[in-house]
C-alpha positions as CSV (number, residue, x, y, z in Angstrom):
1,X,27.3,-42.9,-16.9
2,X,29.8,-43.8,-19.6
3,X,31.7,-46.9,-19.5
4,X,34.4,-44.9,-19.4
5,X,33.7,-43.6,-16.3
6,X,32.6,-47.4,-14.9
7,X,36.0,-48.1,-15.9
8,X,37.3,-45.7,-14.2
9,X,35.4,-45.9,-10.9
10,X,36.7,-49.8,-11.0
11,X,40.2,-48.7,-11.1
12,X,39.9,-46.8,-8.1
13,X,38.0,-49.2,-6.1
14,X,40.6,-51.8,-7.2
15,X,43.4,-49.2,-6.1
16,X,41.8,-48.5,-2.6
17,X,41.4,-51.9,-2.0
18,X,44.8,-53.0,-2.8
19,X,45.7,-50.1,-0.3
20,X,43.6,-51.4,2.0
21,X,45.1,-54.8,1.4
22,X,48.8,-53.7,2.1
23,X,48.3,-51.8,4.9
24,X,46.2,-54.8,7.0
25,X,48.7,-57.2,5.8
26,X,51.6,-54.9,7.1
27,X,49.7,-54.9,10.8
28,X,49.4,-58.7,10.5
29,X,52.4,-60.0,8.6
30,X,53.9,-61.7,12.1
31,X,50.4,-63.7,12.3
32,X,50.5,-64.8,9.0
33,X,52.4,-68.6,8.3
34,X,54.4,-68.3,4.8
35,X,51.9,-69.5,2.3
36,X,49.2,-66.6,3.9
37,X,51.6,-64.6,3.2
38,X,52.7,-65.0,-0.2
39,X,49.0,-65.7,-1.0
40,X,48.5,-61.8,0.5
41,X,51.4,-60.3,-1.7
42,X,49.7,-62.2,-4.9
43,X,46.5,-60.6,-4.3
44,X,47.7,-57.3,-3.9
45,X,49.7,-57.6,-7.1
46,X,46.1,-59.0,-8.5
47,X,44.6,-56.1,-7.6
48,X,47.0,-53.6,-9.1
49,X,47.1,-55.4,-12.4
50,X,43.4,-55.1,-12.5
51,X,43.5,-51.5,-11.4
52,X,46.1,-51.1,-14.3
53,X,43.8,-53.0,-16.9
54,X,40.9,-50.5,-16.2
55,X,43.1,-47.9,-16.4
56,X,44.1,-49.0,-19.6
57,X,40.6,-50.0,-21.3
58,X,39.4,-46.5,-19.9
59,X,42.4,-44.9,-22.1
60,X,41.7,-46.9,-25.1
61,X,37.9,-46.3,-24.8
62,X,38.4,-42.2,-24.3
C-alpha cells in the first residue's frame, strides 16, 4: 500500500469520524454544559483540519 493511499484512508477515517462526531453531539447538545460544548465543536473542527491535511499531503505526494 502506497503512502498515498495511507494518506488517503486517514482522511476518510478522520472525515467519518468527525461525522460521527457532529451527529452524536447534535442528539446530545441539551446535555452538554457550555465548555462540553465548545470543547465538542473544537474537536470536530480538529478533525476536519486533519482530514484536510491528509488530503493535502496525499495531493502533494501523487
Amino acid at each position: 500500500m502506497s503512502v498515498g493511499t495511507v494518506l488517503n484512508k486517514l482522511a476518510e477515517t478522520a472525515e467519518h469520524i468527525a461525522e460521527f462526531a457532529r451527529e452524536f453531539g447534535d442528539q446530545n447538545w441539551v446535555d452538554m454544559n457550555e465548555t462540553e460544548a465548545t470543547d465538542w465543536r473544537t474537536t470536530i473542527e480538529d478533525l476536519k483540519t486533519a482530514a484536510t491535511a491528509f488530503r493535502n499531503a496525499t495531493n502533494l505526494i501523487d
